[in-house]
NUTOR-646622 format. One record per residue (C-alpha): residue number from 1; residue in one letter; chain; x, y, z. Coordinates in steps of 0.1 Angstrom, whole numbers. Layout:
<sites>
   fifi   marfi   filum      xx      yy      zz
    NUM       A       A       X       Y       Z
...
</sites>
This chain:
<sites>
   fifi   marfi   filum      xx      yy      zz
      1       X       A    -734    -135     161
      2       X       A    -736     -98     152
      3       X       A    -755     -79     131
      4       X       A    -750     -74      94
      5       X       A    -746     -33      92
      6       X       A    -769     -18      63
      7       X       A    -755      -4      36
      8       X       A    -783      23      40
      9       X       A    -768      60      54
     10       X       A    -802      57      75
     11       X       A    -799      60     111
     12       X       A    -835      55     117
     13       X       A    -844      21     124
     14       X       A    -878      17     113
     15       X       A    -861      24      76
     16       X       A    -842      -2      80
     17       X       A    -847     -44      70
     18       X       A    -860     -56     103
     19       X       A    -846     -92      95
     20       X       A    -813     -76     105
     21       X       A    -819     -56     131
     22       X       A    -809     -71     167
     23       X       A    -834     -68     195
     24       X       A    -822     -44     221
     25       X       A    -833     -38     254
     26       X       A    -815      -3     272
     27       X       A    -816      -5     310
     28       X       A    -796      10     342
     29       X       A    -761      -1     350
     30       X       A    -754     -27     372
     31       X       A    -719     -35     386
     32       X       A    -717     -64     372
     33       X       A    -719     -51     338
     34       X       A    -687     -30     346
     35       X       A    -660     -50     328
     36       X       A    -682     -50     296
     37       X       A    -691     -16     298
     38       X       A    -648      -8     299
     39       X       A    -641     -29     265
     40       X       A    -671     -10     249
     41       X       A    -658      27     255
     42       X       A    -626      20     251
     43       X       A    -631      -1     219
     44       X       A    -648      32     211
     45       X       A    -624      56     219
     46       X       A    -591      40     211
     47       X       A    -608      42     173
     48       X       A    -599      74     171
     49       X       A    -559      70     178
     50       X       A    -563      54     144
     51       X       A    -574      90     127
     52       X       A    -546     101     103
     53       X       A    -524     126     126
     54       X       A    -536     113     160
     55       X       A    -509     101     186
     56       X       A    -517      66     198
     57       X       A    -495      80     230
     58       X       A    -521     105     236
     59       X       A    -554      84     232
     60       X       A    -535      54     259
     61       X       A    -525      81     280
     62       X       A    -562      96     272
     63       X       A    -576      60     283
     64       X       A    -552      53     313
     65       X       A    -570      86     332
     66       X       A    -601      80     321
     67       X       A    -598      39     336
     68       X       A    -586      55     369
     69       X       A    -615      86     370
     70       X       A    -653      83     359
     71       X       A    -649      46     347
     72       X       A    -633      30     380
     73       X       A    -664      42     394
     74       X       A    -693      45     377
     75       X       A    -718      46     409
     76       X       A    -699      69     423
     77       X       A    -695      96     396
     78       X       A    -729      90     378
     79       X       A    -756      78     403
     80       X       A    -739      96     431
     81       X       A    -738     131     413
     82       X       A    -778     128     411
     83       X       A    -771     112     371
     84       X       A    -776      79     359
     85       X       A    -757      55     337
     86       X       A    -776      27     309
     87       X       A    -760       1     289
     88       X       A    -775     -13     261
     89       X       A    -782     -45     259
     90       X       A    -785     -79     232
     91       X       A    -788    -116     234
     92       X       A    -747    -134     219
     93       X       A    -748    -171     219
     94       X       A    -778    -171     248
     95       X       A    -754    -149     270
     96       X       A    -768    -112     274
     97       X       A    -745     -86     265
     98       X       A    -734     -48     264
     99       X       A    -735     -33     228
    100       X       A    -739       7     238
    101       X       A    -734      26     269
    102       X       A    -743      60     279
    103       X       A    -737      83     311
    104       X       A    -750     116     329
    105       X       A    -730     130     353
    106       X       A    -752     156     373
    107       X       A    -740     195     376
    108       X       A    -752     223     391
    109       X       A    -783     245     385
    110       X       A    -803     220     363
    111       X       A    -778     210     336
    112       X       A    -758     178     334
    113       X       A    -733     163     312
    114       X       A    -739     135     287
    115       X       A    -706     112     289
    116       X       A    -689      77     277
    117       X       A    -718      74     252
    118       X       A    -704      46     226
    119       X       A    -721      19     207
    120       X       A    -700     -13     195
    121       X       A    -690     -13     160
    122       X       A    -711     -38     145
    123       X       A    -743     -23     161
    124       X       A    -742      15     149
    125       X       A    -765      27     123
    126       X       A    -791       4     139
    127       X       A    -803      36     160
    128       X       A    -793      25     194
    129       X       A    -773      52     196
    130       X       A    -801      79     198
    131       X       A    -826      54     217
    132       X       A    -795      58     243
    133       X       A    -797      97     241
    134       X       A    -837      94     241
    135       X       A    -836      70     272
    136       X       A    -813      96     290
    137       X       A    -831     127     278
    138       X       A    -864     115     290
    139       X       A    -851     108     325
    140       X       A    -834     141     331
    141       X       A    -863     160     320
    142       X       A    -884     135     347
    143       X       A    -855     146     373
    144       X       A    -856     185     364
    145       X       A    -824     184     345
    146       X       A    -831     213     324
    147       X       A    -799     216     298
    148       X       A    -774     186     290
    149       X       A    -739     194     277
    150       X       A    -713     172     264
    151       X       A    -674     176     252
    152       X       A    -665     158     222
    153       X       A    -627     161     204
    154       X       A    -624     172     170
    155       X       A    -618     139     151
    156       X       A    -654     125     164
    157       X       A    -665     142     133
    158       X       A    -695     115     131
    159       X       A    -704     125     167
    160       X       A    -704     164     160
    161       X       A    -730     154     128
    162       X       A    -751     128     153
    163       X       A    -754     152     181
    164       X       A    -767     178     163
    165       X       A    -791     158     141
    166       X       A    -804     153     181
    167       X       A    -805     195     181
    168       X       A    -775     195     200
    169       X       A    -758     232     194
    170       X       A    -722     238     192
    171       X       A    -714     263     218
    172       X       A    -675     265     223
    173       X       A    -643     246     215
    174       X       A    -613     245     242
    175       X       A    -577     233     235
    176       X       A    -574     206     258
    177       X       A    -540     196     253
    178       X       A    -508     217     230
    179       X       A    -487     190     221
    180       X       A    -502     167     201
    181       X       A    -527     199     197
    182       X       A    -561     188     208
    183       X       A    -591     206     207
    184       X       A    -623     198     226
    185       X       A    -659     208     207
    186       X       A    -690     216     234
    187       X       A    -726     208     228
    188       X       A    -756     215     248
    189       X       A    -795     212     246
    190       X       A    -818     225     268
    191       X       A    -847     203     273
    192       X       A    -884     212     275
</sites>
């Protein structure tokens, strides 16, 4: 059974009635996790073809690359860039399963990008969300990573606020497609 969401705007867990919070454990991909880890991002994503003014054409054309890019091969394009990819784990009905997902895709010259982070529904605003980012910021800056970047599209107006509660800065936006007009939003840290 899931977890009752708080009616608290607290993202921080230990604020939070531990009665209701579920016991998560974060841990490295494995391939058989794959099919769970494709109904959590694009549970995630396909949200926002729900956003007032957003084409549901766009988001399933959106999801249709993405399925045959970065997510029909996740070893490939994470661990084989130098990156890493975690999922985020919970016990259902004795059966473990993926709640929360998170990617780095290696780059050049130190940096990486942060990708197809997404936490199910019922388990935001219990903090997995930034023990995800925490998890991945801690093993770039173990691997030399030395700046992470991420894209994020302009309706992920909760993402914009959560990144840079994690001191994330805003550093460019890029139209990524004219019609329906889409705009992409950039954020990068650079780690210590």
């Amino acid at each position: 059974m899931a977890p009752t969401p708080h009616t608290t705007e607290a993202a921080d867990p230990s604020s939070t009635d531990t009665a209701t919070l579920p016991e998560i454990k974060i841990r490295s991909y494995w391939a058989d996790d794959h099919k769970q880890v494709l109904e959590v991002v694009t549970e995630g994503l396909m949200e926002y073809s729900k956003v007032e003014g957003q084409s549901l054409e766009f988001w399933n054309n959106y999801m249709d690359r993405s399925l045959r890019g970065d997510l029909a091969d996740l070893e490939g394009i994470y661990f084989g860039s130098g990156g890493h990819f975690w999922v985020a784990t919970t016990v259902e009905d004795g059966e473990e399963v993926v709640v929360g997902t998170i990617g780095l895709e290696a780059k050049a010259d130190g940096e990486a990008k942060l990708r197809r982070m997404s936490v199910k529904e019922e388990y935001r605003r219990f903090g997995i969300g930034r023990q995800l980012v925490k998890v991945l910021e801690d093993w770039a800056v173990a691997n030399k990573i030395r700046k992470v970047w991420l894209s994020s599209g302009f309706v992920m107006k909760n993402s914009h606020r959560f990144y840079r509660n994690l001191g994330y800065k805003q550093f460019k936006v890029e139209v990524y497609c004219e019609d329906p007009y889409f705009e992409l939003f950039f954020f990068e840290k650079t780690l210590t």
